[in-house]
C-alpha positions as CSV (number, residue, x, y, z in Angstrom):
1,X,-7.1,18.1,20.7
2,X,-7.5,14.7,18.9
3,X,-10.2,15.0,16.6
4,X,-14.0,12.8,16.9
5,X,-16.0,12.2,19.3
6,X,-17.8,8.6,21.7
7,X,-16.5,5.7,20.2
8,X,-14.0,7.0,17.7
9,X,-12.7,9.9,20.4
10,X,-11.9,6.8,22.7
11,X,-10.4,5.3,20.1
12,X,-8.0,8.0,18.8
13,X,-7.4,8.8,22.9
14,X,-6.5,5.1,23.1
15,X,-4.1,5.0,20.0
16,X,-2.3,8.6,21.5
17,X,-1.4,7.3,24.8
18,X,0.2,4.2,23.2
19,X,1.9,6.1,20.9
20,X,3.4,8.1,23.9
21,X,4.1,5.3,25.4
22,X,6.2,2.7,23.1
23,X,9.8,3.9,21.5
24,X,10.7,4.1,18.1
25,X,11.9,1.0,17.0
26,X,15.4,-0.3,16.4
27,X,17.6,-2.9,15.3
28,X,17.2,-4.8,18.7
29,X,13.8,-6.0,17.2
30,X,13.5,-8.8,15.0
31,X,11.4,-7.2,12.2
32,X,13.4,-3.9,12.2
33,X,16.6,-5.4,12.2
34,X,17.4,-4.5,8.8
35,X,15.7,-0.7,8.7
36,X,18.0,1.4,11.1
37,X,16.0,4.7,11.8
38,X,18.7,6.2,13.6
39,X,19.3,9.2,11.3
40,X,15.2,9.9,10.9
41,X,14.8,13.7,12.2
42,X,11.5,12.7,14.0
43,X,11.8,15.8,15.9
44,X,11.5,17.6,12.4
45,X,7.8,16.6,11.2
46,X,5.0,18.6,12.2
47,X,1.2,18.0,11.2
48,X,0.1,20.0,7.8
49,X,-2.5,23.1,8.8
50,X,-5.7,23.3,7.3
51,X,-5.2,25.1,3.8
52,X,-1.6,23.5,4.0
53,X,-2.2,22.5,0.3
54,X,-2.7,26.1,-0.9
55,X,1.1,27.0,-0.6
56,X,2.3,23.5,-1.9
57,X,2.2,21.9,-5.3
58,X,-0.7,21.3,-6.9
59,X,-1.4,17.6,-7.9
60,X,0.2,16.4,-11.1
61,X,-2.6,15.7,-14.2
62,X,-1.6,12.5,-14.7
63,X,-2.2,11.4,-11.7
64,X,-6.0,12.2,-11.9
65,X,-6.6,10.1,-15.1
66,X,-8.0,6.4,-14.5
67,X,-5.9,3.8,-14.2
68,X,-8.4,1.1,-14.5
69,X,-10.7,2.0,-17.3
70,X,-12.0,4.7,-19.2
71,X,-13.5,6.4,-16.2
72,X,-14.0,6.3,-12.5
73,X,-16.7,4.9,-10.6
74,X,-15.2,7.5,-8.1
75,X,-12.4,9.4,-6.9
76,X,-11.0,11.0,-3.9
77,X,-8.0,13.0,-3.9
78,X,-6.5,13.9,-0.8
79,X,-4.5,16.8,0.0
80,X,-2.3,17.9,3.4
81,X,-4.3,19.8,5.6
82,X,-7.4,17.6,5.8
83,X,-8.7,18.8,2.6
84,X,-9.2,16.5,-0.8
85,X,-10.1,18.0,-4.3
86,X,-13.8,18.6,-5.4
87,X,-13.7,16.7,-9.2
88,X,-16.2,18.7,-10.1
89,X,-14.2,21.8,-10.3
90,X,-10.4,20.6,-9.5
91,X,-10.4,22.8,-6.5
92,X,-9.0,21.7,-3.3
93,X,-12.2,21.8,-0.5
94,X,-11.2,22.1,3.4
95,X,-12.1,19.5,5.3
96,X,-15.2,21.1,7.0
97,X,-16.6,21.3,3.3
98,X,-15.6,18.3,2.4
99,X,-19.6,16.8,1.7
100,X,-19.4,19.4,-1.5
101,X,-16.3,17.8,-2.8
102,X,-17.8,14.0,-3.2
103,X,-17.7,12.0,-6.3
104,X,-19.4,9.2,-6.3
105,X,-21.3,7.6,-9.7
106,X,-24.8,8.1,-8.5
107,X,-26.3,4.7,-9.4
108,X,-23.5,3.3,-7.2
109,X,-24.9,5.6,-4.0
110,X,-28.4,4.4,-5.0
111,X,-27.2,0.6,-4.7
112,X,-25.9,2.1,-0.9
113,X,-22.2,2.0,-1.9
114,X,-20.3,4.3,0.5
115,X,-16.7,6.1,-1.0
116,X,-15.5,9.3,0.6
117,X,-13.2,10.7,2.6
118,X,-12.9,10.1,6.1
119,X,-13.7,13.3,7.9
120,X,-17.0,13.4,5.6
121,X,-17.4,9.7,7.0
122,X,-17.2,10.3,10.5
123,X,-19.4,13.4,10.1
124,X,-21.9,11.4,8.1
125,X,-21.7,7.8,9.2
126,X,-19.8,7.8,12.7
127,X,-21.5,4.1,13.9
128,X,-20.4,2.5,10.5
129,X,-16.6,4.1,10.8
130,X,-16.8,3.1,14.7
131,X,-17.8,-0.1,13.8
132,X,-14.7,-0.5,11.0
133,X,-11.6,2.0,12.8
134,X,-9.1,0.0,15.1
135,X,-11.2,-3.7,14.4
136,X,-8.2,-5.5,12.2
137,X,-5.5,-3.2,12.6
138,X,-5.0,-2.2,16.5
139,X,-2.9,0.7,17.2
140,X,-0.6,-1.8,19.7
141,X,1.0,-3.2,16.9
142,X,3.5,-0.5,16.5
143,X,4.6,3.3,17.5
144,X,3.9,4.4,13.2
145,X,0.4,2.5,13.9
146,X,-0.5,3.9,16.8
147,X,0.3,7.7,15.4
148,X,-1.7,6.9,12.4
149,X,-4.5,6.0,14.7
150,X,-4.3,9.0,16.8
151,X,-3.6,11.9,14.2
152,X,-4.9,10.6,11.3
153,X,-5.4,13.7,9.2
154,X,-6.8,11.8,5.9
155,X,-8.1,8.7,5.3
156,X,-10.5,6.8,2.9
157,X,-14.0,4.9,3.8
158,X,-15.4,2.4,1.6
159,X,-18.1,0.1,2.2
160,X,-20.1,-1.8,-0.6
161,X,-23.4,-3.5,0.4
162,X,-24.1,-6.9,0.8
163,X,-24.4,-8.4,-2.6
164,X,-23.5,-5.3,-4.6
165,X,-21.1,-5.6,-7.8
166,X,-19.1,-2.5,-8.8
167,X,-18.3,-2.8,-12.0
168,X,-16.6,0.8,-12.3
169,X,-13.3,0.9,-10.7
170,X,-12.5,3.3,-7.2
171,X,-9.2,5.3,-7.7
172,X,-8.1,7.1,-4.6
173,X,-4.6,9.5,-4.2
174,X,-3.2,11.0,-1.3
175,X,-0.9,13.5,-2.3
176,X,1.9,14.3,0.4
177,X,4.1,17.5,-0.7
178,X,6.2,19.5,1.3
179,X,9.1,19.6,3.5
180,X,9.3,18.6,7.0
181,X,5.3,17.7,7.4
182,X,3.6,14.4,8.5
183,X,1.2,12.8,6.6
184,X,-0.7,10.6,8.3
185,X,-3.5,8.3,7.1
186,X,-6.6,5.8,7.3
187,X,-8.0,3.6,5.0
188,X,-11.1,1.3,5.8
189,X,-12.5,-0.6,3.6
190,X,-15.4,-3.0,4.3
191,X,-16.9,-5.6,1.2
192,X,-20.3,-7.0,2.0
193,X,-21.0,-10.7,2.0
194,X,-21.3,-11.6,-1.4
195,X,-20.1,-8.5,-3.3
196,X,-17.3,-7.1,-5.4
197,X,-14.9,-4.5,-6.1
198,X,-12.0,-3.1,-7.6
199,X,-9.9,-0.4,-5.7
200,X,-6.6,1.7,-6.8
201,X,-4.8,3.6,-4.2
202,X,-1.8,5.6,-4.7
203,X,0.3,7.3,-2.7
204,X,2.4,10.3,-4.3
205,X,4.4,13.3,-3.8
206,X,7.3,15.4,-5.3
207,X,10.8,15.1,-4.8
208,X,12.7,17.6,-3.1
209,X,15.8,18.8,-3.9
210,X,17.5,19.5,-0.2
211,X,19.3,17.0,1.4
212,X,18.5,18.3,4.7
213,X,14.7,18.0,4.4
214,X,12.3,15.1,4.6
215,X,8.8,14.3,4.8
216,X,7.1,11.5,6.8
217,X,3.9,9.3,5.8
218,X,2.3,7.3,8.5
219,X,-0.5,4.8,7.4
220,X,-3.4,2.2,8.4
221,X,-5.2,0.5,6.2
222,X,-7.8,-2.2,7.0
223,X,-10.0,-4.4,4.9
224,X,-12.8,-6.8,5.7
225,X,-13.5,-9.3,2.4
226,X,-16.7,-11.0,3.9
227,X,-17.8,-14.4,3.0
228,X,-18.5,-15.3,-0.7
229,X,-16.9,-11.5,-1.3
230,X,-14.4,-10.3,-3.9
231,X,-11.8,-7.6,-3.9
232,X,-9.1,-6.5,-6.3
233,X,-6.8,-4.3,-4.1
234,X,-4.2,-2.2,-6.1
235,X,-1.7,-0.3,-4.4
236,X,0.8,2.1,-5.8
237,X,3.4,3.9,-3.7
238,X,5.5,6.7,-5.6
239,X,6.3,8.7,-2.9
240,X,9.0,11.3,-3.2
241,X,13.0,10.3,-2.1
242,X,13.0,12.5,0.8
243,X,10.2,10.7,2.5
244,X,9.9,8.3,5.4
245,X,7.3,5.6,4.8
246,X,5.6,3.5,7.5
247,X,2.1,1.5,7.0
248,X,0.6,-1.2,8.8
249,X,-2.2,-3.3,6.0
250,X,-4.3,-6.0,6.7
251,X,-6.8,-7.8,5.1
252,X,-9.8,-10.2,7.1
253,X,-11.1,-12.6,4.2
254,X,-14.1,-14.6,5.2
255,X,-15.4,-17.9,4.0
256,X,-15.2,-17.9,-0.2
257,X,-14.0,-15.0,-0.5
258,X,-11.5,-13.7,-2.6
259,X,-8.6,-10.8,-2.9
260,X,-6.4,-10.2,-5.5
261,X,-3.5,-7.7,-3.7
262,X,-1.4,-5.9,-6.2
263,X,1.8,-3.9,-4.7
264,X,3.7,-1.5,-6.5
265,X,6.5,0.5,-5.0
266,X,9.6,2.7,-6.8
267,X,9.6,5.9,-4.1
268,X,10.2,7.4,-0.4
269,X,13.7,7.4,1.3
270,X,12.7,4.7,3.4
271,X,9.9,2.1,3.7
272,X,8.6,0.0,6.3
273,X,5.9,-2.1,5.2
274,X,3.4,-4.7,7.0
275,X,1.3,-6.0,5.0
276,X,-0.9,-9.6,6.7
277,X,-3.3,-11.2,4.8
278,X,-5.7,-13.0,6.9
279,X,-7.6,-15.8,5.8
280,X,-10.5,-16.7,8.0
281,X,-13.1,-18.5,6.9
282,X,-13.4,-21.8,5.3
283,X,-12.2,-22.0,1.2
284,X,-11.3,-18.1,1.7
285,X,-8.1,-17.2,-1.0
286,X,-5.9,-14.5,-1.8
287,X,-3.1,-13.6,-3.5
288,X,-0.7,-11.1,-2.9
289,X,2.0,-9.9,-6.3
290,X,4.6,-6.7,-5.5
291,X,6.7,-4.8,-7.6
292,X,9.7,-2.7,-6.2
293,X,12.6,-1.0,-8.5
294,X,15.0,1.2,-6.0
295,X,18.0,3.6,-6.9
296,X,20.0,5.7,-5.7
297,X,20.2,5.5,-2.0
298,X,16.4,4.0,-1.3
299,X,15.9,1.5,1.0
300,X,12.5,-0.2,0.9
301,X,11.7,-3.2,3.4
302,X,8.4,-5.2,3.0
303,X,7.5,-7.5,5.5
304,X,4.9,-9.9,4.3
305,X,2.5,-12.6,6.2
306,X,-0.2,-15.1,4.8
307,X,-2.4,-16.7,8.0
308,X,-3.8,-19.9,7.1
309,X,-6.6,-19.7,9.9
310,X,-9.2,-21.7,8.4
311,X,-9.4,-25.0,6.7
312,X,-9.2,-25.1,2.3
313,X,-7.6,-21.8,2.3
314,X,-5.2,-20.8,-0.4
315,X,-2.6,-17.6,-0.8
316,X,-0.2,-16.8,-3.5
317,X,2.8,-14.6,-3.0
318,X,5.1,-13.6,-5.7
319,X,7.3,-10.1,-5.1
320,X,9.8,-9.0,-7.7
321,X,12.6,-6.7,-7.4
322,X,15.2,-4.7,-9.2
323,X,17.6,-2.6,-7.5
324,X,20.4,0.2,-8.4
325,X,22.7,2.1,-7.4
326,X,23.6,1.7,-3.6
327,X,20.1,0.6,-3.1
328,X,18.8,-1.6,-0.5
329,X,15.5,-3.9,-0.6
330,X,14.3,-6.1,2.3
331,X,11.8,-8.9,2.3
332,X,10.8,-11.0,5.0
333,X,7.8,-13.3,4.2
334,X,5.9,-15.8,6.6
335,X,3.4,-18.6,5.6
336,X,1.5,-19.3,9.0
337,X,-0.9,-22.6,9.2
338,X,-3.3,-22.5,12.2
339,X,-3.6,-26.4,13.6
340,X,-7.3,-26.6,12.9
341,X,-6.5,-24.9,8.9
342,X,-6.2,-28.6,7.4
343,X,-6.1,-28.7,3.4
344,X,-4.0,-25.4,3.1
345,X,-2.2,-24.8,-0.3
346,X,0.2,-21.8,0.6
347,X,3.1,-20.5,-1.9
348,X,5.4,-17.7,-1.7
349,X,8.6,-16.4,-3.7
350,X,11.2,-13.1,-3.9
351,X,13.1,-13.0,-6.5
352,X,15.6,-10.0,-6.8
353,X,17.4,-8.8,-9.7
354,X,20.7,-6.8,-9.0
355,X,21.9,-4.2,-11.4
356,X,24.6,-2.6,-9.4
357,X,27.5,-3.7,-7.4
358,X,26.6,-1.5,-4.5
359,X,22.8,-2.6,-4.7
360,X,21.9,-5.3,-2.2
361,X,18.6,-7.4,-1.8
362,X,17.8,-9.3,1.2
363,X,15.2,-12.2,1.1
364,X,13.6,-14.1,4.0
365,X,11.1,-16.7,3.7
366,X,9.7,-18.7,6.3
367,X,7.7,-21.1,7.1
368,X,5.4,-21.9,10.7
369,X,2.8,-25.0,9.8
370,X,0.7,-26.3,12.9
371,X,-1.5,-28.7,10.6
372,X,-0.7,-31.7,9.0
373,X,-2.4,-31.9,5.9
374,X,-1.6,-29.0,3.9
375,X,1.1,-28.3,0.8
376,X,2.9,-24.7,1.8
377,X,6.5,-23.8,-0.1
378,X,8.6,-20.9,-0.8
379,X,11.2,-19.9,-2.5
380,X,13.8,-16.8,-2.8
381,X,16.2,-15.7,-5.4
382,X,18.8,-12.7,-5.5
383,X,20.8,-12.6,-9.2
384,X,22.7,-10.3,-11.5
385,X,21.8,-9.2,-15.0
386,X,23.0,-12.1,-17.1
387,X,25.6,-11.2,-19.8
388,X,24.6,-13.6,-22.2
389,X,21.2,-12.4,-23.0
390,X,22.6,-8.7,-22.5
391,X,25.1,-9.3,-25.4
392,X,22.5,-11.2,-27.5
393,X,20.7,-8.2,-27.8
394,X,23.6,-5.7,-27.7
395,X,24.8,-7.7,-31.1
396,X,21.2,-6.8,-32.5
397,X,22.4,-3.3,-32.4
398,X,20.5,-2.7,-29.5
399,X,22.0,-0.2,-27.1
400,X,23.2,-1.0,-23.7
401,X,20.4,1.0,-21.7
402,X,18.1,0.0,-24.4
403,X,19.2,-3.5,-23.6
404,X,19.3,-3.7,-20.1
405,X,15.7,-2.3,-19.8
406,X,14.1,-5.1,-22.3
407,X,16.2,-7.6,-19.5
408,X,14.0,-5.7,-16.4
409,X,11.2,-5.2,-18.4
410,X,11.2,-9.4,-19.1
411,X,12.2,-9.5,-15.2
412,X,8.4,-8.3,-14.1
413,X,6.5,-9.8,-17.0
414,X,5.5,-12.6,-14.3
415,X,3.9,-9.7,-12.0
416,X,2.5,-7.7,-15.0
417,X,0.5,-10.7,-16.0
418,X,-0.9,-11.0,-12.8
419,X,-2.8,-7.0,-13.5
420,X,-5.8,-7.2,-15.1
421,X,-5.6,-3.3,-15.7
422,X,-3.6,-1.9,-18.7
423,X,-3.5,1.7,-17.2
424,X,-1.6,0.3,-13.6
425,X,0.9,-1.7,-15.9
426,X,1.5,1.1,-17.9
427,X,2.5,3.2,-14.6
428,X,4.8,0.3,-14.1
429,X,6.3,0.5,-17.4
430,X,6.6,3.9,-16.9
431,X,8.8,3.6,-13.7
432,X,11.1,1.2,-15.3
433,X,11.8,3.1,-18.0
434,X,12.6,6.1,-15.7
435,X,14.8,4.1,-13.5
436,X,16.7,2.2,-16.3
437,X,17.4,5.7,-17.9
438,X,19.1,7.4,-14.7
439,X,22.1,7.3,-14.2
């Protein structure tokens, strides 16, 4: 029984019966012909049951703190089984409770700011989730899409009011533990004309130890910037290495607005990322800057795409990579210029840093301009750690690990400079530091 009812029941009925209908995907297709997902077990997941999260592990600490600031201007933690954490008392809440659990600075709900989880969403404001489910990212877009649609267990809903200005950061976490389960989300965001926001979501779970286990994530998430909005987006994605990622983003920004789209991504198995930053009205501009650092055997494929739809718009792309191990990264980027989007600046770049033999990094740019007044380049880069710098510092007495992560750590800089928030670059740090120490 897929869950809702009227406009949202129609629309989850909608996104099962395409689900049912299209395959999974293979190398036959264009943008999976890098990511083979022949040896998925997708016969293996099954949906968490309500309370799932009482037999699993509990969300780390760390996670909880801010990333942004000193404090929240809310948080929503959510946990397999339709259930999310009540910050008041650190207690997991099932879903039919979930009102209790809500954390929300109150002056914020006073200026009509909306942040919660989606089942308390639909239960409390089903025309405004009606009006924002399935609008910019349609469940025909892909077989992981259309599950998300259909099944989606957990999700986030955030609207801010026309003209409002959230000073206080948003931190949301869905935590995914467990072997063999499907977590499957939905993320809706909606900035009012003329407001702004800043929003960290992360994505986390444990890694687990059998070989012969894994753990799939299947995810929406759709944003509307409206005009004269603003929107600092941060995503970070630590998933553990037994899971299978898939997530279809997109972002609608209207006349003068602005986003500022922060990626950051060092877990899961596998990921499949779409991320499409539409930009739709007249002067709107955003900028998109990922991170990636894969061991091991990950394999993490992001495929990027910046619309030029209207004319004066402007996007900024700049991903950064470092691999290990017998790693595998994948990015395909796209700069699109509509005929009628004259007086487009567009720019995009990959640049990959190998530190293994067995590592590889595949970049693909692109380029499809309609219009004939505009300035659009890329550019893509795959390298190995330079020895001359390496032994520079080696002959300071430095030691080689010790060495080697100062090189990565210099590598990023570029992206780190781009996050206004010392708590997310500190995650960063954090992750480099781990992946320069394994082995």
């Amino acid at each position: 029984m897929l869950p809702g009812t009227g406009a949202l029941r129609e629309f989850r009925e909608h996104a099962w019966e395409i689900f049912n209908r299209l395959p999974l995907p293979t190398t036959n297709e264009e943008a999976w012909r890098r990511t083979d997902l022949r040896s998925m077990p997708a016969d293996q997941f099954r949906l968490p049951a309500e309370g799932a999260y009482a037999e699993l592990p509990a969300v780390p600490a760390d996670l909880l703190k801010p990333l942004t600031s000193d404090q929240h201007g809310g948080q929503v933690v959510l946990l397999p089984g339709g259930s999310r954490l009540d910050p008041s008392t650190g207690s997991p809440v099932p879903a039919a409770l979930a009102q209790a659990g809500h954390r929300l600075n109150p002056a914020l709900a006073q200026q009509g700011v909306i942040f919660t989880d989606l089942c308390t969403a639909e239960r409390q404001y089903p025309e405004l989730v009606a009006g924002m489910i399935g609008q910019i990212v349609r469940p025909e877009e892909g077989k992981f899409a259309a599950l998300a649609g259909a099944l989606a267990q957990n999700g986030v809903v955030l609207y801010v009011p026309k003209g409002v200005k959230v000073e206080q950061p948003l931190h949301s976490i869905l935590w995914g533990p467990g072997e063999d389960l499907a977590h499957l989300s939905h993320i809706l965001v909606w900035v009012d004309e003329g407001a702004s926001v800043t929003y960290v979501h992360e994505s986390a779970s444990p890694s687990v130890l059998l070989a012969s286990r894994s753990t799939l994530h299947a995810g929406i998430v759709e944003i509307n910037v409206a005009d004269d909005a603003n929107l600092k987006f941060v995503e970070l994605q630590s998933w553990g290495k037994q899971v299978w990622n898939f997530s279809h983003e997109r972002v609608h920004v209207g006349r003068g607005g602005n986003l500022d789209w922060i990626f950051g991504a060092v877990g899961s198995r596998l990921t499949k990322n779409f991320s499409e930053l539409d930009l739709v009205g007249d002067g709107a501009t955003g900028r998109m800057s990922g991170f990636y650092f894969t061991d091991d055997s990950q394999h993490l494929d992001h495929d990027t795409q910046q619309n030029h739809l209207a004319p004066h718009t402007t996007s900024d792309l700049l991903f950064k990579g470092a691999l290990k191990g017998n790693s595998r990264s994948v990015w395909q980027g796209m700069i699109y210029v509509a005929p009628a989007a004259q007086k487009t600046d567009g720019y995009q770049a990959n640049r990959n840093l190998v530190l293994s033999p067995d590592a590889r990094a595949d970049s693909i740019p692109g380029l499809e301009i309609l219009a004939d007044d505009v300035r659009c380049t890329h550019g893509a880069t795959v390298g190995k750690l330079e020895e001359e710098p390496l032994f520079y510092l080696k002959s300071r007495g430095i030691p080689n690990k010790d060495a080697e992560r100062l090189i990565v750590e210099g590598f990023f800089d570029p992206i780190m400079q781009r996050i206004p928030f010392e708590g997310v670059r500190e995650r960063f740090q954090q992750a480099i530091l781990e992946k320069t120490a394994g082995e």
